[in-house]
N, CA, C and O atoms as a GROMACS GRO file, in nm:
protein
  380
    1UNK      N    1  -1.646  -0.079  -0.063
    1UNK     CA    2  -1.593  -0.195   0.005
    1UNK      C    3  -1.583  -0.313  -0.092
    1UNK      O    4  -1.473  -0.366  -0.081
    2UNK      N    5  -1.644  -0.359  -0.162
    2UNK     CA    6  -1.683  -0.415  -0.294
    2UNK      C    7  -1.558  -0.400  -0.366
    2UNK      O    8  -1.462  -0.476  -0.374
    3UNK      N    9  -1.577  -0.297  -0.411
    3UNK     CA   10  -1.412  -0.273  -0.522
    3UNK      C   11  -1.300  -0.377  -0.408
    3UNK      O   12  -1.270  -0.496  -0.421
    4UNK      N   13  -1.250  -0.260  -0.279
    4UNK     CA   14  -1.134  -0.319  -0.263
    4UNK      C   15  -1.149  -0.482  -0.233
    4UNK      O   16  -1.044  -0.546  -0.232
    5UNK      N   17  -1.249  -0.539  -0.212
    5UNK     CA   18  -1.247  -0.639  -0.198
    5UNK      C   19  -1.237  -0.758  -0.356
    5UNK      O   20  -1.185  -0.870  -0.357
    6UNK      N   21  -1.276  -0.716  -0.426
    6UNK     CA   22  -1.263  -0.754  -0.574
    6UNK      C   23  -1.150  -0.744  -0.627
    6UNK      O   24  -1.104  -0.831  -0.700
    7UNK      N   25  -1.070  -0.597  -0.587
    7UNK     CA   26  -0.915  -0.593  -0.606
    7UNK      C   27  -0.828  -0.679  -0.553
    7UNK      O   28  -0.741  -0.738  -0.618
    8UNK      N   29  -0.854  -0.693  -0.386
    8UNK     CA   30  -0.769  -0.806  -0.315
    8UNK      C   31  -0.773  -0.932  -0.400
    8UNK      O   32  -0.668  -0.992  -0.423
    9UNK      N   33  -0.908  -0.981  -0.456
    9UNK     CA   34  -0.888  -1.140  -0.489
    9UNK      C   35  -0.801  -1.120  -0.697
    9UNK      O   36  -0.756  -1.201  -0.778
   10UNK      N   37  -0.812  -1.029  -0.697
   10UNK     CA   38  -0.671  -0.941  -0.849
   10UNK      C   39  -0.579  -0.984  -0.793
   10UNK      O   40  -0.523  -1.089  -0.823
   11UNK      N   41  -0.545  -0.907  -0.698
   11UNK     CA   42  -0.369  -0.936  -0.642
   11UNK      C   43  -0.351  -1.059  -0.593
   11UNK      O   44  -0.247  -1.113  -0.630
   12UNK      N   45  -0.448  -1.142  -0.493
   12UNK     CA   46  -0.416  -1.261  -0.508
   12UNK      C   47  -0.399  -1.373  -0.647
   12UNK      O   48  -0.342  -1.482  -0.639
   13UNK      N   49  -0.468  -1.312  -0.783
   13UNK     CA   50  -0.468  -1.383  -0.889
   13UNK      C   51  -0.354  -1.395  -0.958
   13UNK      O   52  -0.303  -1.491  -1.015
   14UNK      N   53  -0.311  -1.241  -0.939
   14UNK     CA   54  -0.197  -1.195  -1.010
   14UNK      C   55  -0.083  -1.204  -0.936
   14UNK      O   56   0.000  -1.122  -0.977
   15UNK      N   57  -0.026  -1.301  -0.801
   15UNK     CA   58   0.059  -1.313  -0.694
   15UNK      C   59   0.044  -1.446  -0.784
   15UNK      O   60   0.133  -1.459  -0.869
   16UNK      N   61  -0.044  -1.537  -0.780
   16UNK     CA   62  -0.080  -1.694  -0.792
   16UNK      C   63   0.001  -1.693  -0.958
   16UNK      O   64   0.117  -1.728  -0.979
   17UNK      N   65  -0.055  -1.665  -1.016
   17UNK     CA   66  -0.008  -1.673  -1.195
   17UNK      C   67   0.148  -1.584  -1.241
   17UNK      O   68   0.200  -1.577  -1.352
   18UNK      N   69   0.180  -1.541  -1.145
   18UNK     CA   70   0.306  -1.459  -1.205
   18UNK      C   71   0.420  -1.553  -1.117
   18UNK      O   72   0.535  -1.539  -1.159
   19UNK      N   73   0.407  -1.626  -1.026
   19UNK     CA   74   0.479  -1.681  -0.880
   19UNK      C   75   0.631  -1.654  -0.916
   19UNK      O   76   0.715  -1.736  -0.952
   20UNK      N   77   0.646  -1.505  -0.893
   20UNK     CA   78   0.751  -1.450  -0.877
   20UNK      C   79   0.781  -1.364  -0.766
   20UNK      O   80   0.689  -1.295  -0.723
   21UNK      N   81   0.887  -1.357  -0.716
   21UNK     CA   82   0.900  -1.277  -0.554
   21UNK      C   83   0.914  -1.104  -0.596
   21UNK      O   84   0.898  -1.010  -0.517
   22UNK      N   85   0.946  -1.094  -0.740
   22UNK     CA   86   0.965  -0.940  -0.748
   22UNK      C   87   0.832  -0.887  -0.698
   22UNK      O   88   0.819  -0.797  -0.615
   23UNK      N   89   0.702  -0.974  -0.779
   23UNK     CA   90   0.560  -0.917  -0.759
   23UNK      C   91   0.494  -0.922  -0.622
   23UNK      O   92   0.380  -0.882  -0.596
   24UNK      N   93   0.620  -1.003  -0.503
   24UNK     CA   94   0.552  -0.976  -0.343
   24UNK      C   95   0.531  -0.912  -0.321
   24UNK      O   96   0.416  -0.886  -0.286
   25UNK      N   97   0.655  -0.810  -0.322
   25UNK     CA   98   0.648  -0.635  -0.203
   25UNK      C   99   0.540  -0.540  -0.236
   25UNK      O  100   0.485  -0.467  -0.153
   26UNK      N  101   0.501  -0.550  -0.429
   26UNK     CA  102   0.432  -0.433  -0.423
   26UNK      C  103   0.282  -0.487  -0.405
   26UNK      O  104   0.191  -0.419  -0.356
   27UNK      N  105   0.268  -0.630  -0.457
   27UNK     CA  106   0.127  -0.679  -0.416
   27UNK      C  107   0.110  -0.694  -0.304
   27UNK      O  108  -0.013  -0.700  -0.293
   28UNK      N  109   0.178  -0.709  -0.158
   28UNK     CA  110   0.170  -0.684  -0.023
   28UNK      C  111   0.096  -0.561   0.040
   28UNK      O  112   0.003  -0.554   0.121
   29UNK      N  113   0.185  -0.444  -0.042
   29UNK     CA  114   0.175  -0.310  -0.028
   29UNK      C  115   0.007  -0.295  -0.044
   29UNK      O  116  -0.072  -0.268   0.045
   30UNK      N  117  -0.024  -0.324  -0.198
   30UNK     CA  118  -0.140  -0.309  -0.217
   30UNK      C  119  -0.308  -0.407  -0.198
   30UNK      O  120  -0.424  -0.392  -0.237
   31UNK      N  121  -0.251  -0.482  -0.138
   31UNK     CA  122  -0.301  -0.583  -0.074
   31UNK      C  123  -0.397  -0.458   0.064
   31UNK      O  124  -0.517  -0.434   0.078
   32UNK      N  125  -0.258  -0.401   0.148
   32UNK     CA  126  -0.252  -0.388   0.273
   32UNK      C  127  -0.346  -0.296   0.235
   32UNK      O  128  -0.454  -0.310   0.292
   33UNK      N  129  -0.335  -0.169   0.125
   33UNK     CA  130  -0.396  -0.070   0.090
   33UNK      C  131  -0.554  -0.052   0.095
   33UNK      O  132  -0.635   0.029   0.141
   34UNK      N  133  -0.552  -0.205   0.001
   34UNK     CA  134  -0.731  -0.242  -0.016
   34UNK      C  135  -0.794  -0.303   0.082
   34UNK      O  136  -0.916  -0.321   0.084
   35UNK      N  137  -0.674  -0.356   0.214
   35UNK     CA  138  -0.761  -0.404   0.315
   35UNK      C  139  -0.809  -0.306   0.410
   35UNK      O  140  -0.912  -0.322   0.476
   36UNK      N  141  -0.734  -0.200   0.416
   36UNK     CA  142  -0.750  -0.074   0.481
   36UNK      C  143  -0.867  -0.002   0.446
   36UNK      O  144  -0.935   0.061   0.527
   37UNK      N  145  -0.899  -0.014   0.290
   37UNK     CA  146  -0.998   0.083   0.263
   37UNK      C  147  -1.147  -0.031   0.261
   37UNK      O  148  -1.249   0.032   0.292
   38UNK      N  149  -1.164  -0.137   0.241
   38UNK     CA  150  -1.223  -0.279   0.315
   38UNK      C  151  -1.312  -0.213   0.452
   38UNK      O  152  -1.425  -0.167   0.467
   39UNK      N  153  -1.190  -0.237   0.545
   39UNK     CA  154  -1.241  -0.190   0.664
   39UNK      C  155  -1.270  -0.074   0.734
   39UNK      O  156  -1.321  -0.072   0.846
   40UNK      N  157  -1.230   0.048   0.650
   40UNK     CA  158  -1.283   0.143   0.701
   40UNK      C  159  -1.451   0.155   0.615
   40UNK      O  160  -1.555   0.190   0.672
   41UNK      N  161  -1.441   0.124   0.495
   41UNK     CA  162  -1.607   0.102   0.432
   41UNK      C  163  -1.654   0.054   0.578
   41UNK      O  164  -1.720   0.114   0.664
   42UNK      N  165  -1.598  -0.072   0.576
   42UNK     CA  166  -1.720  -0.158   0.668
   42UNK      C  167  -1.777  -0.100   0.794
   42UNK      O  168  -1.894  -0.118   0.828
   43UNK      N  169  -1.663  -0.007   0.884
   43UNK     CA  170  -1.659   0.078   0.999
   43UNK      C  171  -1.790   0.197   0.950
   43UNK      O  172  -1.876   0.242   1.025
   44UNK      N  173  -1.773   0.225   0.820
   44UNK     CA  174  -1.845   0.370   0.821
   44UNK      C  175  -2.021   0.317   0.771
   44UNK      O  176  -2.110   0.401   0.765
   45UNK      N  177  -2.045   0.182   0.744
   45UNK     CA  178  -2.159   0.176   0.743
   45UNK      C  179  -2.246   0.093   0.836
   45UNK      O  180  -2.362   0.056   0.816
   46UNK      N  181  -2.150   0.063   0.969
   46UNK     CA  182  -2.181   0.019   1.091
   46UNK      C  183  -2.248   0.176   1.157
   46UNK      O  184  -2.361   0.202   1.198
   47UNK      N  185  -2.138   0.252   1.146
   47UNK     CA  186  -2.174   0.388   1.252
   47UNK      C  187  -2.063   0.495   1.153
   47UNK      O  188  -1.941   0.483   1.151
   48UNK      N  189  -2.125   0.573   1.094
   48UNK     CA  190  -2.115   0.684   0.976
   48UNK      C  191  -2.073   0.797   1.085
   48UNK      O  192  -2.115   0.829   1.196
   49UNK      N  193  -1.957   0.849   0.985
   49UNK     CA  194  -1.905   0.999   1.071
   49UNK      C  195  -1.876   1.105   0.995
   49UNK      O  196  -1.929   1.042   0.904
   50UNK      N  197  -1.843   1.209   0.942
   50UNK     CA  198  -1.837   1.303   0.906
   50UNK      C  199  -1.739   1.353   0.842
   50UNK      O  200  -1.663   1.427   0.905
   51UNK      N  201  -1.719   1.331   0.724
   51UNK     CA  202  -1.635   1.296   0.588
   51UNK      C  203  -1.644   1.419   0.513
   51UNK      O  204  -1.741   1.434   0.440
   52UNK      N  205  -1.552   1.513   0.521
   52UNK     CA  206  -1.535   1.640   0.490
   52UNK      C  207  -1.467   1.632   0.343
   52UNK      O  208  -1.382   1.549   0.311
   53UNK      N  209  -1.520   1.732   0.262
   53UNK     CA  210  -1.523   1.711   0.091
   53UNK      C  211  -1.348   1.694   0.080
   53UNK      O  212  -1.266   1.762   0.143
   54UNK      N  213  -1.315   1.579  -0.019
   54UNK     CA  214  -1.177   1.582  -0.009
   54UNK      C  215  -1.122   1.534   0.059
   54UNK      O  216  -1.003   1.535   0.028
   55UNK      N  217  -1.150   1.466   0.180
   55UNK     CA  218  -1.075   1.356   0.243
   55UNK      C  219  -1.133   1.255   0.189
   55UNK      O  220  -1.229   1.254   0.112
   56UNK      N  221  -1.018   1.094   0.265
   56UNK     CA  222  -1.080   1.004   0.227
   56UNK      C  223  -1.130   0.962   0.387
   56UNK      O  224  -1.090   1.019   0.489
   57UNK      N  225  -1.216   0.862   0.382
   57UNK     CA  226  -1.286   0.831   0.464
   57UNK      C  227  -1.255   0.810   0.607
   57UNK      O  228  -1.306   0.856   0.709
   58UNK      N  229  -1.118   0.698   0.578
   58UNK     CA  230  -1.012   0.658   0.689
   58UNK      C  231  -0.933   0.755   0.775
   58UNK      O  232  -0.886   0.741   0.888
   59UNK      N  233  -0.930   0.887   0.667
   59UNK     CA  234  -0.804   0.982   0.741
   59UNK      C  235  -0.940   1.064   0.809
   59UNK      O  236  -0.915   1.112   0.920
   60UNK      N  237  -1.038   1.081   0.774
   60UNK     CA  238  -1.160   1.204   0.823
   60UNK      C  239  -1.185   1.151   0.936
   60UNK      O  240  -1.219   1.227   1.026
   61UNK      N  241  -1.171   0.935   0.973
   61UNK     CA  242  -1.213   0.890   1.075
   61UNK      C  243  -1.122   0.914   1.215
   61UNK      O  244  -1.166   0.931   1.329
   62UNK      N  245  -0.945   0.909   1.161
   62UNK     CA  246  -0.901   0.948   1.247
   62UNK      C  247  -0.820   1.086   1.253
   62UNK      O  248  -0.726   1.107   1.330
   63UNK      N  249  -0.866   1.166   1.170
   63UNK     CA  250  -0.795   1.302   1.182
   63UNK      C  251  -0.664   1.306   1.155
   63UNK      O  252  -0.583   1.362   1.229
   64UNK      N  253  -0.633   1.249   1.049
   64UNK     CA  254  -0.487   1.266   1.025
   64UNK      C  255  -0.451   1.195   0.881
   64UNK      O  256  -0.448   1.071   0.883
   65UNK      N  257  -0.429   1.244   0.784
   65UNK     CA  258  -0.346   1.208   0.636
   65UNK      C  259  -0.279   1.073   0.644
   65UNK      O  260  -0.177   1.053   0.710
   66UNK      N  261  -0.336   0.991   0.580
   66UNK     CA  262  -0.306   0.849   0.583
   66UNK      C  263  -0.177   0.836   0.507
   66UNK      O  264  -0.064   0.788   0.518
   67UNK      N  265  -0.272   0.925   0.398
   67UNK     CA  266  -0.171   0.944   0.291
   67UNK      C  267  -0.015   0.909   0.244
   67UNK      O  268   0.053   0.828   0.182
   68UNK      N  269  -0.012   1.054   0.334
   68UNK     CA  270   0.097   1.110   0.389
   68UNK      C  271   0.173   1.001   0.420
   68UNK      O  272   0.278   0.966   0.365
   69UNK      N  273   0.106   0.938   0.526
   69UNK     CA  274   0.220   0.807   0.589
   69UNK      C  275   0.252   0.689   0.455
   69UNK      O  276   0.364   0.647   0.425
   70UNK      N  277   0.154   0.661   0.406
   70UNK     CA  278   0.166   0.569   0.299
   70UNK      C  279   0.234   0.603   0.216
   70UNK      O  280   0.305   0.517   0.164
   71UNK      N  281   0.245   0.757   0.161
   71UNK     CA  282   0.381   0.760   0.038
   71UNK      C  283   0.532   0.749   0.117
   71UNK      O  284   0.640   0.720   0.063
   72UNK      N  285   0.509   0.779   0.259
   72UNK     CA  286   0.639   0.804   0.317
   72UNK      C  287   0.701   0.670   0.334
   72UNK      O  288   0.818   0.654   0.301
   73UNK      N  289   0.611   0.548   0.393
   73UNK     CA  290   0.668   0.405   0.365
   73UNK      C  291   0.688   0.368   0.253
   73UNK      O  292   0.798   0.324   0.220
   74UNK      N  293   0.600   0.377   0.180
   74UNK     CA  294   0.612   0.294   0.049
   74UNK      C  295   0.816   0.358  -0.038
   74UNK      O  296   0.900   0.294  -0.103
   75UNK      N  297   0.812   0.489   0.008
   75UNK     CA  298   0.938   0.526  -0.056
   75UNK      C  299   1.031   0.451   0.028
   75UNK      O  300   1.126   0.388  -0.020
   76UNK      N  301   1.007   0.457   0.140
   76UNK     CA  302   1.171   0.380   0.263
   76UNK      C  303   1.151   0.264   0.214
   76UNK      O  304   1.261   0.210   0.204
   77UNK      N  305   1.018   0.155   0.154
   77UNK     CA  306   1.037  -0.001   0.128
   77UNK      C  307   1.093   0.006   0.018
   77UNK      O  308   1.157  -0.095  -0.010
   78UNK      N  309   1.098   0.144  -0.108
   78UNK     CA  310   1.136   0.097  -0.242
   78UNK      C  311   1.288   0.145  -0.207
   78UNK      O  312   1.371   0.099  -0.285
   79UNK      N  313   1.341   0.231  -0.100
   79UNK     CA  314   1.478   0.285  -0.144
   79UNK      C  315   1.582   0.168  -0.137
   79UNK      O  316   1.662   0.171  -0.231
   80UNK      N  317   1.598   0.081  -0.060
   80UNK     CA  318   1.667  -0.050  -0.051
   80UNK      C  319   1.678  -0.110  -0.187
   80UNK      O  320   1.792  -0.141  -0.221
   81UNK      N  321   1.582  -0.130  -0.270
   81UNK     CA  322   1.591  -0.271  -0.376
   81UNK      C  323   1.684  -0.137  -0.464
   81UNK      O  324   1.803  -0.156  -0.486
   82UNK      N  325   1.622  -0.016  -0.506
   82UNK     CA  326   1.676   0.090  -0.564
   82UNK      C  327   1.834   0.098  -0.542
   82UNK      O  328   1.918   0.083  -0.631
   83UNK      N  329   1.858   0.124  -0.409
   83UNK     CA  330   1.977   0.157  -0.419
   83UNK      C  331   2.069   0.007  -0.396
   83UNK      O  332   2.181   0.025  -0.348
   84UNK      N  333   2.034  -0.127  -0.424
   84UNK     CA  334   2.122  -0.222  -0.445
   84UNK      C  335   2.133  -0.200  -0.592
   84UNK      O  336   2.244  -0.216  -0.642
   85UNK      N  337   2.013  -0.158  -0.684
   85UNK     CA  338   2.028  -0.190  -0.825
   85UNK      C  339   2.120  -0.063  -0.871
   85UNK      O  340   2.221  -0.053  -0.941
   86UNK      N  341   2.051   0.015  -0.809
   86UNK     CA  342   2.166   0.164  -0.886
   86UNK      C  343   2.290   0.193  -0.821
   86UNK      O  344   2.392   0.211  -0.886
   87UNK      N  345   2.286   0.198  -0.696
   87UNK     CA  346   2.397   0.204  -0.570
   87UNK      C  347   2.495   0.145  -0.638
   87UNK      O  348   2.477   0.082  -0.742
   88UNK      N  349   2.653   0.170  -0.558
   88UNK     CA  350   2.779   0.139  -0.593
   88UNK      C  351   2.736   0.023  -0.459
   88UNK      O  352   2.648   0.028  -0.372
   89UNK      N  353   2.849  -0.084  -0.494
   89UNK     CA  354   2.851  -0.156  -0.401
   89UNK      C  355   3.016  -0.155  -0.356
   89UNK      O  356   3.102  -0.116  -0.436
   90UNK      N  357   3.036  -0.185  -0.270
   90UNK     CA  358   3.175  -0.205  -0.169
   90UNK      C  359   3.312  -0.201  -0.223
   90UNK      O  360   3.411  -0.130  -0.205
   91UNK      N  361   3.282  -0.311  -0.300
   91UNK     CA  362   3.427  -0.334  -0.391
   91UNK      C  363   3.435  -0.241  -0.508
   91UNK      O  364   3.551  -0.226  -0.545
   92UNK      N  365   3.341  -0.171  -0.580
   92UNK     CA  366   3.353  -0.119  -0.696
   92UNK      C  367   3.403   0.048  -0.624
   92UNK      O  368   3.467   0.121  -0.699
   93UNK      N  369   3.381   0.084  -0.528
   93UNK     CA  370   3.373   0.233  -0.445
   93UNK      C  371   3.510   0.177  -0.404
   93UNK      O  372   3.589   0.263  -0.442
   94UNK      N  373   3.587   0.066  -0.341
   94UNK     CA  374   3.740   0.087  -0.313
   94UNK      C  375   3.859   0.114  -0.426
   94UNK      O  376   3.973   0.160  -0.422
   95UNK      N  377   3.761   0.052  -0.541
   95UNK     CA  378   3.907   0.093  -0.695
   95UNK      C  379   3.934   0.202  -0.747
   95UNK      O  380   4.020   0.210  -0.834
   0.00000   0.00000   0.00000
């Protein structure tokens, strides 16, 4: 709990000293990441549950691959900026 909490006040350092909007989305992302793993610490040393070798803590608490969901957003938030930078845009696809 420690780490992610030490990390959060990183990304706030590194949001503060860079004050650029490229570095929002992914310091948001990982912001959200370390607050997640924050509070499930804090949950598991209120009332401890049964953390099977190889999971992480959060997905063992609710039975289901966090994971999973987290690479699946994180790709739908990056495909947008991606495909404005690489993508054809409107006028160049009518010539």
């Amino acid at each position: 709990m420690l780490g992610a909490l030490a990390a959060l006040c990183l990304i706030g350092i590194v949001v503060y000293l860079a004050q650029s909007r490229v570095v929002l989305l992914p310091a948001a992302w990982y912001a959200f990441e370390e607050t997640q793993t924050a509070i499930c610490s804090a949950a598991y040393m209120v009332k401890p549950w049964a953390v099977p070798v190889g999971t992480s803590i959060c997905s063992a608490r609710l039975d289901f691959d966090i994971a999973a969901v987290s690479v699946l957003l994180l790709a739908l938030l990056l495909w947008h900026p991606v495909r404005l930078t690489y993508g054809q845009n409107k006028t160049e696809a009518r010539k």
